[in-house]
LOBA-685486 format. One record per residue (C-alpha): residue in one letter; x, y negated, z negated. Coordinates in steps of 0.02 Angstrom, whole numbers. Each point is the difference from the previous one (the first is absolute). Example, Ala and Ser with C-alpha at 12.3 -4.5 7.8 and 13.67 -1.06 7.14 Angstrom:
2
resn->A | X->615 | Y->225 | Z->-390;
resn->S | X->69 | Y->-172 | Z->33;
END
This chain:
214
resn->X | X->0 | Y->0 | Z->0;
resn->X | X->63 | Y->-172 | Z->48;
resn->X | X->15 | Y->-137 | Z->-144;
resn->X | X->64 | Y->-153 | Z->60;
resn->X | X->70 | Y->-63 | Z->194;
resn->X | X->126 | Y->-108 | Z->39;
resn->X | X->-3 | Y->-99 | Z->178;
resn->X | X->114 | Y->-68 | Z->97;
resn->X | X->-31 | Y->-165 | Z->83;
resn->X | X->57 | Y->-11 | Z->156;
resn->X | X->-73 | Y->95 | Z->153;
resn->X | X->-112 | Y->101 | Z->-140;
resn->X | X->-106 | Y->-145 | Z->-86;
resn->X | X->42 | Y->-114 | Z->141;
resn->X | X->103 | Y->-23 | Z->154;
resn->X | X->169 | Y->-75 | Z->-33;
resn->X | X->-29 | Y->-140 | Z->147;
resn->X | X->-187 | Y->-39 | Z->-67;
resn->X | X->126 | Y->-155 | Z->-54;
resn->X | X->-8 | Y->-54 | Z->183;
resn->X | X->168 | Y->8 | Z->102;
resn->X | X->-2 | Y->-180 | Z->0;
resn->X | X->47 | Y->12 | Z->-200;
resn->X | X->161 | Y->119 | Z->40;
resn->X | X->59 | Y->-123 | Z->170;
resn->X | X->130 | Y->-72 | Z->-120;
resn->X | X->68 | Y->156 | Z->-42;
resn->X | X->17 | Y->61 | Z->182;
resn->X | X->65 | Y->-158 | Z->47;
resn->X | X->138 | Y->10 | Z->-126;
resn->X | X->53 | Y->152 | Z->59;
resn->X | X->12 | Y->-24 | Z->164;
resn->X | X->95 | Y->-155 | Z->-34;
resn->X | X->109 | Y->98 | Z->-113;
resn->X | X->24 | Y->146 | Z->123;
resn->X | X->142 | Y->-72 | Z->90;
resn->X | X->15 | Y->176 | Z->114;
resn->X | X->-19 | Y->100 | Z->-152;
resn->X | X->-162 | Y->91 | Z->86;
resn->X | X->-42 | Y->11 | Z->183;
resn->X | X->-192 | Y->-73 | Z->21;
resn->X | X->-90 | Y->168 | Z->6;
resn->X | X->105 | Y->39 | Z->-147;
resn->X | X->-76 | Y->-153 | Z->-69;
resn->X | X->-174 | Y->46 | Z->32;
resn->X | X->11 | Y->147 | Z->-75;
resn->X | X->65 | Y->-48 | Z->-172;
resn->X | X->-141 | Y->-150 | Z->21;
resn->X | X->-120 | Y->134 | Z->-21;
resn->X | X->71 | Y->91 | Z->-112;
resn->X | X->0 | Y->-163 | Z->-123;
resn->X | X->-204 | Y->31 | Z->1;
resn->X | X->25 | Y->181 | Z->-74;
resn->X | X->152 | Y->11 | Z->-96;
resn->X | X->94 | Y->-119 | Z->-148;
resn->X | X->110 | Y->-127 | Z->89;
resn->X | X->161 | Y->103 | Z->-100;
resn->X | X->-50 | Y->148 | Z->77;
resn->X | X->-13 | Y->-85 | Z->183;
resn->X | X->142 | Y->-93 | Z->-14;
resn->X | X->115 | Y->147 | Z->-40;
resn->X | X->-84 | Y->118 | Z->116;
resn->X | X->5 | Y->-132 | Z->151;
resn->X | X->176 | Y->-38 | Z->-35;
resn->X | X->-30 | Y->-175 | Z->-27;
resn->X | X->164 | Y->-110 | Z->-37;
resn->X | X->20 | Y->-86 | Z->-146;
resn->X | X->-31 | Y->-166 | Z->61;
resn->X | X->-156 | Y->88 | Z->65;
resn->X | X->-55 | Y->77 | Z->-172;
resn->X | X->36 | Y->-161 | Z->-98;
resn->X | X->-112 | Y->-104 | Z->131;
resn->X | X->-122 | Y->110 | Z->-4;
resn->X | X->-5 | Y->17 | Z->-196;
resn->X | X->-22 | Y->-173 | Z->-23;
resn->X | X->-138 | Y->-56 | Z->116;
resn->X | X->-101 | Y->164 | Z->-66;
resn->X | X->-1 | Y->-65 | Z->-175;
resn->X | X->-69 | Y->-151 | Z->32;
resn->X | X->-178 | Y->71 | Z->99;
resn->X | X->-166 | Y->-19 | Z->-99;
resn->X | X->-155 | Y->41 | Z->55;
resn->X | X->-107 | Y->-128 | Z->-60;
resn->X | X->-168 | Y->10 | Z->109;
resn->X | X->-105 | Y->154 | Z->53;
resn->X | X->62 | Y->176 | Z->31;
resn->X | X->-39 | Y->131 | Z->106;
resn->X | X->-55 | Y->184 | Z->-58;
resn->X | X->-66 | Y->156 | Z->41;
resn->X | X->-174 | Y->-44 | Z->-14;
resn->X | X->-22 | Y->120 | Z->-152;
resn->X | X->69 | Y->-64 | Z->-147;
resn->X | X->-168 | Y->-5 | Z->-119;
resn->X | X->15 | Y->197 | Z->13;
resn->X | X->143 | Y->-16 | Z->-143;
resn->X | X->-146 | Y->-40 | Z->-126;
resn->X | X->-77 | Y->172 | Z->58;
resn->X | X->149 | Y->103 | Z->-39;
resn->X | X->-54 | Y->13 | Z->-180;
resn->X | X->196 | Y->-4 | Z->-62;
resn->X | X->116 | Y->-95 | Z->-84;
resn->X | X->86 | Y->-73 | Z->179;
resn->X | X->201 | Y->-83 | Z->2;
resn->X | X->73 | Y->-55 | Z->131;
resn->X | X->199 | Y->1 | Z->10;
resn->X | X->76 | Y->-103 | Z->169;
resn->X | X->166 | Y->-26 | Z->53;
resn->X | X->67 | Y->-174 | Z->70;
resn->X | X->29 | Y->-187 | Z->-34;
resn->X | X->-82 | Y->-55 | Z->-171;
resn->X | X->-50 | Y->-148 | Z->77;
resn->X | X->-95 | Y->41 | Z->149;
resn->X | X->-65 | Y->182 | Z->-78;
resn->X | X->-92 | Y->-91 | Z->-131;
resn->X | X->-71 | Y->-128 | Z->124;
resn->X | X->-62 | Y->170 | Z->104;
resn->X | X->-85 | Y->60 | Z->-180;
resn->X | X->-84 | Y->-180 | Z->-29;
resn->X | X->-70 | Y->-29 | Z->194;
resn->X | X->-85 | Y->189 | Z->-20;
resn->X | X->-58 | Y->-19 | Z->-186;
resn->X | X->77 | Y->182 | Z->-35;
resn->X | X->32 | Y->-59 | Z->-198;
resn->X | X->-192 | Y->47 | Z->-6;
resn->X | X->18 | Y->173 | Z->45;
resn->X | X->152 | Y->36 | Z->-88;
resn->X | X->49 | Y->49 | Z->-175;
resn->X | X->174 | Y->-48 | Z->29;
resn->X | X->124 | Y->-64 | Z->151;
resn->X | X->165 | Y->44 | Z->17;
resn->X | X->151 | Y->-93 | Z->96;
resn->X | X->157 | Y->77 | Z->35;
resn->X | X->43 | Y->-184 | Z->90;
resn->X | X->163 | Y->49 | Z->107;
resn->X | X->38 | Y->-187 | Z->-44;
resn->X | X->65 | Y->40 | Z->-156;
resn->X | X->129 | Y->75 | Z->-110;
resn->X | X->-7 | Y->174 | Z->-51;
resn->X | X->-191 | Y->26 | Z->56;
resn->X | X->-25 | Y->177 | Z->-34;
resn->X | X->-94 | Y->81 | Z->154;
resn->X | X->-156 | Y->75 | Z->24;
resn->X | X->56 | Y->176 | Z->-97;
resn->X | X->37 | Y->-97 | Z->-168;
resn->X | X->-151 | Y->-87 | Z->24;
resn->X | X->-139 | Y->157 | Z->21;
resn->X | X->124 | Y->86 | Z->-152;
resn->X | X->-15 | Y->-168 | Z->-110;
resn->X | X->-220 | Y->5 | Z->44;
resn->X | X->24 | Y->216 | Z->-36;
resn->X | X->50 | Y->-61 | Z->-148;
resn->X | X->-122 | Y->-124 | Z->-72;
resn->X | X->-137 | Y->71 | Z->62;
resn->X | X->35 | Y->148 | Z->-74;
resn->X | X->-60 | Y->116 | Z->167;
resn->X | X->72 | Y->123 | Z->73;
resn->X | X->115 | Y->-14 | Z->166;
resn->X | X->-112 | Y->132 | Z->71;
resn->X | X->-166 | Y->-90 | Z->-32;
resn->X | X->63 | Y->-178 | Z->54;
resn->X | X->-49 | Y->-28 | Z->190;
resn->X | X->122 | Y->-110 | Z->103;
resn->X | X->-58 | Y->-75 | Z->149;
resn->X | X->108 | Y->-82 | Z->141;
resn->X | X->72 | Y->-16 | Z->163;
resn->X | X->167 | Y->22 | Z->17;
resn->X | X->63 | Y->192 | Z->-34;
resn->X | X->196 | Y->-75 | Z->-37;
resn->X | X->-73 | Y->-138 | Z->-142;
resn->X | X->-156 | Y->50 | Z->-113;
resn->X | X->-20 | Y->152 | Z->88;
resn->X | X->160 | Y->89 | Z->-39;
resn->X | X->-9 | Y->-113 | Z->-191;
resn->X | X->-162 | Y->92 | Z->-29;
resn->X | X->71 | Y->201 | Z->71;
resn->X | X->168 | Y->-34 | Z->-121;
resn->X | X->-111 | Y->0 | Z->-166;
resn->X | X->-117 | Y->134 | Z->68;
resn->X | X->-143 | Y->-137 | Z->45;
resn->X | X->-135 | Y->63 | Z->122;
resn->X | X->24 | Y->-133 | Z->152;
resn->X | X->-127 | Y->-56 | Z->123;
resn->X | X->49 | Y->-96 | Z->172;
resn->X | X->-108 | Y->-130 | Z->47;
resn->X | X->-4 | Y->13 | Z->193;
resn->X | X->-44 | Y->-169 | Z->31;
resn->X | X->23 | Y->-78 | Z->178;
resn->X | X->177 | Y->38 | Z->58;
resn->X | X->60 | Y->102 | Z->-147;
resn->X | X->71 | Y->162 | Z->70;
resn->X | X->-42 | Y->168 | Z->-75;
resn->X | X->132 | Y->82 | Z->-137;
resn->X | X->-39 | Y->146 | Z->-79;
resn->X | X->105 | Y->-28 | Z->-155;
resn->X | X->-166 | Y->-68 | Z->-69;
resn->X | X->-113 | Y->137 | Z->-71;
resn->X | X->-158 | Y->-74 | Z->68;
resn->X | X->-51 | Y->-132 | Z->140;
resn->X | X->-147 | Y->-118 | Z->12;
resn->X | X->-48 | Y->-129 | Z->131;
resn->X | X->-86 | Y->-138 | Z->-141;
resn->X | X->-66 | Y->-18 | Z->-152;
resn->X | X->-139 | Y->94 | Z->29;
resn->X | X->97 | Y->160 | Z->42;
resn->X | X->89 | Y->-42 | Z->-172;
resn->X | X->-164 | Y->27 | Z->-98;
resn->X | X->-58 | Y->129 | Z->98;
resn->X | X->156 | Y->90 | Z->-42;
resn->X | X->-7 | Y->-13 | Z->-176;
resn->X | X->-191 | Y->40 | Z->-5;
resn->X | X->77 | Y->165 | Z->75;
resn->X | X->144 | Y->13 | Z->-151;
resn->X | X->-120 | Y->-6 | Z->-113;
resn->X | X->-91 | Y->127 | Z->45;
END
């Protein structure tokens, strides 16, 4: 039986650019003035759209960006806010139907993840939210932060759902301390089947634990 869920935020609760792309211009701008022949254009692309699905860290070191690059990039990302409307997924209100205590633990810039939390009124839904902001020192990572929620909630790894995206982030957080993981296929998030279970939306998510219960 399933106690208590914890979310992810982007591309589960809502897409990453529901921010607009106007919003992360300055940070693609910044790289590409920063690039200086680092990364050939289609090169470029690519880690551009990997920025929408992954931590800037992780793109940065997995594009091969240059210093200059990474530093550029750092800086114009901590300064983005969202401070008007968001987009979602349309379903939302479905988290007051779960009928569980709900967290939600997200990975990213302080700044602009708490800005994402405000425009959707998630603080609502949620029990608690989690940061592990990449911005700064010693943040512990997703693992630490499902053990340290293990741990005052006082439930068990196995009856603590985690539900996310990304199969290399919460995903793989969640399979390390024996969590049962669900991938949220939401538009343009590829299969994995490191996760134990898939849904499309929210209302596979209760649908899935009407069948747990069982």
């Amino acid at each position: 039986m399933i106690r208590t869920i914890i979310f992810d935020l982007d591309n589960c609760l809502a897409p990453a650019d529901g921010i607009g792309v106007a919003l992360m211009r300055p940070v693609f701008d910044a790289i590409t003035a920063a690039n200086g022949g680092t990364l050939a254009p289609d090169a470029l692309d690519v880690a551009f759209a990997d920025i929408w699905r992954h931590p800037l860290d992780w793109v940065s070191r997995t594009h091969g960006f240059s210093p200059v690059m990474h530093q550029a990039a750092w800086a114009a990302t901590a300064g983005l806010e969202v401070t008007g409307a968001m987009a979602d997924y349309g379903d939302l209100p479905l988290l007051a139907e779960l009928g569980l205590p709900l967290y939600l633990v997200t990975s990213g810039f302080r700044r602009l993840q708490e800005s994402k939390v405000r425009a959707l009124g998630l603080a609502r839904h949620m029990k608690g939210i989690h940061i592990d902001a990449i911005d700064e020192a010693g943040h512990p990572g997703k693992a630490a932060l499902f053990r340290m929620l293990l741990d005052q909630s006082g439930v068990p790894a196995a009856q603590a759902l985690v539900v996310g995206d990304n199969p290399e982030s919460e995903i793989a957080a969640g399979n390390s301390l024996g969590m049962p993981t669900v991938q949220s296929l939401r538009s343009g998030v590829v299969w994995d089947g490191r996760a134990r279970f898939h849904i499309r939306d929210l209302r596979d998510l209760r649908r899935l634990l009407d069948a747990q219960s069982d």
